[in-house]
GUDRENDO-569591 format. One record per residue (C-alpha): z, y, x. Coordinates in steps of 0.05 Angstrom, whole numbers, padded with zeros to 5 digits, always signed. Each point is the difference from the previous one (the first is absolute). Layout:
REM residues N
ZYX ...
//
This chain:
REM residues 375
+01128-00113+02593 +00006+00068+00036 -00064+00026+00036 +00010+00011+00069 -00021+00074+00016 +00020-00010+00074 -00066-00035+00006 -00028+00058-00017 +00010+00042+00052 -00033-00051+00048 -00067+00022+00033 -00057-00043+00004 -00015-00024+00074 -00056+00044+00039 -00022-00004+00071 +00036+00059+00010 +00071-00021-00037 +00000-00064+00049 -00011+00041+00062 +00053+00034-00028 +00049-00057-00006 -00021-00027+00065 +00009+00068+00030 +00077-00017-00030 +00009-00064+00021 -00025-00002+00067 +00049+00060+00013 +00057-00037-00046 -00012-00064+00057 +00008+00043+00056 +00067+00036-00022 +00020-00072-00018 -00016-00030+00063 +00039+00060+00045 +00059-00012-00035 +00000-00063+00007 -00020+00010+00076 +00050+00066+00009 +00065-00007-00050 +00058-00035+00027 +00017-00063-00017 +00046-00063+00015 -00041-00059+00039 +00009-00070-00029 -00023-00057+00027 -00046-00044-00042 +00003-00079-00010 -00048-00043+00039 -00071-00018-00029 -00029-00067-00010 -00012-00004+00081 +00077+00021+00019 -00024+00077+00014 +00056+00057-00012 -00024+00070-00014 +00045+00072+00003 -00008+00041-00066 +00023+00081-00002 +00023-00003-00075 +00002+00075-00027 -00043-00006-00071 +00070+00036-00035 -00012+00063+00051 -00070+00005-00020 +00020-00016-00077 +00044+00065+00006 -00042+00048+00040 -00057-00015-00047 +00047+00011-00054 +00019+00070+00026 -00067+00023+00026 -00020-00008-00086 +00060+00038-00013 -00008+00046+00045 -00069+00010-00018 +00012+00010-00072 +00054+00047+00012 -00032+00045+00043 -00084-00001-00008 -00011-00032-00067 -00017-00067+00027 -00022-00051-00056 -00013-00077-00008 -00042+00016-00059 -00064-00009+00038 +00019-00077+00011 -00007-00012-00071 -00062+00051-00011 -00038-00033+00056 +00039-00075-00009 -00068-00046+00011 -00024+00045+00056 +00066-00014+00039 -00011-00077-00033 -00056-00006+00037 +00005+00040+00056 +00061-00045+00017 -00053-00062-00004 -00043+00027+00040 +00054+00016+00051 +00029-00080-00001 -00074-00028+00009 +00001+00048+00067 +00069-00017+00024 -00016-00070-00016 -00067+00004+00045 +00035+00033+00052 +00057-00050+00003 -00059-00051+00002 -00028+00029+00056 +00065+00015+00035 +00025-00071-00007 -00068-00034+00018 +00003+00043+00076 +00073-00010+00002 +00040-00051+00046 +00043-00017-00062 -00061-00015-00041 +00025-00062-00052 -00055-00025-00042 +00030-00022-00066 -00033-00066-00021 -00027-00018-00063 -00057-00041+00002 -00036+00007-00060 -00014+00072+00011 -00037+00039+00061 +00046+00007+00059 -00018+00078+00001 +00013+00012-00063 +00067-00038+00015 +00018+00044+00049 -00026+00070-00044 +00035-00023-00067 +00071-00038+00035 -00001+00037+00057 -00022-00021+00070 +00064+00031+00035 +00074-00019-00021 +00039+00064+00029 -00059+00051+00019 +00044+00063+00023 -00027+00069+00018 +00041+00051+00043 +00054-00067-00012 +00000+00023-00073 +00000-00065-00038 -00051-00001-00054 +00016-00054-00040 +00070+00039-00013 -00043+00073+00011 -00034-00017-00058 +00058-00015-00054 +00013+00082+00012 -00056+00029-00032 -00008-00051-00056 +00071+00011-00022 +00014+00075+00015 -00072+00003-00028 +00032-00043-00072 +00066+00059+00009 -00053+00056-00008 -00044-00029-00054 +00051-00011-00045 +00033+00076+00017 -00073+00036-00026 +00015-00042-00062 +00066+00029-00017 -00034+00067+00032 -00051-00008-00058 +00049-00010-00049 +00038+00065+00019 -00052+00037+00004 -00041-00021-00067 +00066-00010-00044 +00048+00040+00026 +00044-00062+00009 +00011-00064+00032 +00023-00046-00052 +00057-00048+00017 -00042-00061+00001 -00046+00037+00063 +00071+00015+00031 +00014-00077-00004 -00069-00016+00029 +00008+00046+00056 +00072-00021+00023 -00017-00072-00019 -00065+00012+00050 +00047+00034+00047 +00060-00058+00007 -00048-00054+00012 -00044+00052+00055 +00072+00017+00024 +00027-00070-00003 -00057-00018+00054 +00014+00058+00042 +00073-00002+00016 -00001-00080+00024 -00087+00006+00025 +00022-00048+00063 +00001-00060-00055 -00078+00001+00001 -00006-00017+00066 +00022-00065-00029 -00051-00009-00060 -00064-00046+00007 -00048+00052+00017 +00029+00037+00053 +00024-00076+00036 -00064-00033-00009 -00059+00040-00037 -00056+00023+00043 -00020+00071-00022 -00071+00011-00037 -00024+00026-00058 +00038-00043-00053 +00063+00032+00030 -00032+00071+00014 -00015+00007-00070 +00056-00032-00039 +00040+00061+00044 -00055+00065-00017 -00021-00020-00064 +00027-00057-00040 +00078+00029+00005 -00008+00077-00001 -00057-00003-00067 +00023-00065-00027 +00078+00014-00002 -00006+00074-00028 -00037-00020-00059 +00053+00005-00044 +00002+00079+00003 -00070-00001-00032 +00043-00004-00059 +00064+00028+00007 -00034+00062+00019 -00010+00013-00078 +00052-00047-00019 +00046+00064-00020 +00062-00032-00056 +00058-00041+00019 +00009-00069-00006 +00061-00017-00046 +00067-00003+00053 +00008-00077-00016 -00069-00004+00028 +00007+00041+00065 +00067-00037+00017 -00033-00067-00007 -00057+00020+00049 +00047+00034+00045 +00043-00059+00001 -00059-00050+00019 -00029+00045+00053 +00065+00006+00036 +00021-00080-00021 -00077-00015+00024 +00006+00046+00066 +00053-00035+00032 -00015-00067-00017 -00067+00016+00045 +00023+00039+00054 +00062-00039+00013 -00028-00066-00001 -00052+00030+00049 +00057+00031+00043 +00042-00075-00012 -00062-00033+00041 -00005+00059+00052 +00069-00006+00015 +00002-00079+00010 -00056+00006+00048 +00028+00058+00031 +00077-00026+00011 -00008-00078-00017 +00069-00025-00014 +00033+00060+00013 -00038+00025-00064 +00049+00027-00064 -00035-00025-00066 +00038+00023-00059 +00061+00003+00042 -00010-00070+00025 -00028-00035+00061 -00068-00020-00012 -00016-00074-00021 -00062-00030+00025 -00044-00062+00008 +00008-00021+00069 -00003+00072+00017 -00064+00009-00017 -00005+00016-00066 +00048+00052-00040 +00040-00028-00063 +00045+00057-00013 -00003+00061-00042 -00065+00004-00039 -00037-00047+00043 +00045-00056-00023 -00019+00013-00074 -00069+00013-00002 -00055-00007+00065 -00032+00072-00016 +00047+00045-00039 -00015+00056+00040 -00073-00004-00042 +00033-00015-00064 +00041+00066+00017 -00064+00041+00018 -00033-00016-00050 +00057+00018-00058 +00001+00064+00039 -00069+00020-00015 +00012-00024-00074 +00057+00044-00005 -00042+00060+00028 -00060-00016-00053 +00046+00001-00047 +00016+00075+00007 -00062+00009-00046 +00026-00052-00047 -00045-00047-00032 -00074+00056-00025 -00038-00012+00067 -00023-00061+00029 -00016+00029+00067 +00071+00009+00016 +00008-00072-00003 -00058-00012+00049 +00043-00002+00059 +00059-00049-00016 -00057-00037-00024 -00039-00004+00061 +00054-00007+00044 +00030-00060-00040 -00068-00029+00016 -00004+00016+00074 +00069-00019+00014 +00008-00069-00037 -00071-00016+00031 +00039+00023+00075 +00061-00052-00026 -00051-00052-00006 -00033+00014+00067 +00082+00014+00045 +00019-00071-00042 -00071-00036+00030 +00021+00027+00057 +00076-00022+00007 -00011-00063-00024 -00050-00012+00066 +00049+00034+00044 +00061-00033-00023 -00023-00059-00032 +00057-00044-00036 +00047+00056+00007 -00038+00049-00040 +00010-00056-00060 +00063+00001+00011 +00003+00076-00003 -00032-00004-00059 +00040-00042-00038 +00051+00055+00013 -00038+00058-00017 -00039-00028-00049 -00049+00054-00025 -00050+00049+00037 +00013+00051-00047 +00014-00009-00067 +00071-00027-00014 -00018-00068-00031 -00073+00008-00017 -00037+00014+00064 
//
């Protein structure tokens, strides 16, 4: 197995490297959150929460995605500007960024316990404050009408974009090459970031944004479990320097692109039904439903959560740009195959008591959650 010098380079946390990284990320925030606030941006309206309430959304993460983008360029170009210190000072920004979601999340407790639209989320086996801190105690909480459920998506995945840049930065800079397995984890990286971006409106349909309140479980799943979990694979394609055989690269290639659309368009397939009902085109069909309620065309008529089964193939595909000689690449398909067939279990609980007999009979449609004939 080859050693992985990148780790190397990393600094060991000091009082002084955090205050560093905060220094970073509080400014990193506040960029995020004016462009967010300034950039233009097309206004969709979302779809009615549990209680029949429709919210406005500005929608402009792509403009953001591309200034950021150019300000790196830019910066490289013209004053030297390098991501290496991301990787040299990696756990101080790891745990400056938990620091910074145990704040927010206090401060979203606080600003949802004083606020008219306060909405305790109930769970009775637990404290109702710490309820309200770790689910959130606020369902929408907006400052300067920025929403901050949606705010938050920015700097989590912009923050992903640039991790995984000082990775191939490293590479460059150590090697004097980028190998063509990096160049596949970096535009495999970049379809699925860019794949969000050009259709972002479709999240204003998801679970969290419709129904989640926002707290800490949320606030740090965005800061810190997607930006340090998702880049972990560059740990080892930093050094990872030879070529996979061809046969290899065109298998992974194929799967990521096979496993890409099978997840964003059976997301888009749902967003579109909910957006246009009947008037819907599902491949190049009317949609079929269950007493218009429930979508059985496209991918939802095969399977009840393809979208996971294509997100988490994706992530496979991307681990697999270090082949098969470190296990750590493998820790994210891994986990999210957990997380996500543990969500199927909880949306199918949850169908079945809103829809009752009709969810069976879904189901004997689209008979698996996730795994064609197993699971």
């Amino acid at each position: 197995m080859q050693v992985n010098s990148t780790f190397g380079i990393m600094q060991e946390s000091t009082w002084d490297s955090v205050c560093f990284a905060l220094k970073w990320q509080i400014a990193y925030f506040i960029y995020m959150f004016a462009a967010t606030k300034l950039l233009p941006g097309k206004e969709f309206k979302g779809f009615p929460d549990p209680k029949g309430k429709v919210l406005m959304y500005k929608i402009n993460g792509l403009y953001t995605l591309i200034l950021t983008l150019a300000l790196i360029f830019l910066g490289k170009v013209f004053f030297n500007f390098t991501l290496i210190p991301l990787i040299e000072h990696f756990w101080s920004f790891f745990i400056a960024s938990n620091i910074l979601a145990f704040l927010f999340s206090f401060i979203l407790l606080i600003k949802g316990k004083l606020s008219l639209h306060y909405k305790p989320h109930i769970q009775s086996w637990t404290p109702q404050l710490l309820n309200d801190w770790w689910f959130g105690s606020e369902q929408n909480p907006r400052i300067l009408n920025v929403d901050l459920k949606m705010y938050f998506y920015e700097p989590s995945l912009i923050g992903l974009q640039i991790f995984l840049l000082s990775f191939a930065e490293y590479q460059y800079n150590t090697y004097s090459i980028l190998s063509i397995n990096m160049i596949l984890f970096q535009v495999f990286w970049f379809m699925w970031l860019i794949t969000h971006y050009i259709r972002e409106d479709f999240m204003l349909s998801t679970w969290d944004i419709i129904a989640e309140n926002f707290g800490f479980m949320l606030v740090w799943g965005d800061i810190v479990y997607l930006p340090y979990l998702y880049c972990i694979g560059g740990w080892y394609l930093g050094d990872f320097v030879q070529n996979s055989s061809t046969v290899y690269l065109i298998f992974i290639t194929l799967l990521h692109f096979a496993s890409l659309y099978m997840y964003r368009d059976a997301n888009w397939q749902k967003d579109r039904y909910r957006r246009q009902g009947d008037k819907a085109i599902i491949w190049k069909k009317k949609p079929q439903t269950l007493q218009n309620k429930l979508l059985i065309s496209g991918w939802w008529g095969i399977g009840r959560h393809l979208n996971y089964t294509g997100e988490i193939l994706v992530y496979l595909s991307i681990a697999m740009c270090g082949e098969f000689k470190a296990f750590n690449n493998y820790i994210l398909p891994l986990s999210l195959f957990c997380l996500l067939t543990h969500r199927a279990t909880r949306d199918d609980k949850r169908c079945r008591e809103k829809y009752g007999k009709l969810w069976q009979e879904y189901c004997e449609i689209a008979k698996f959650k996730i795994i064609p004939f197993i699971f």
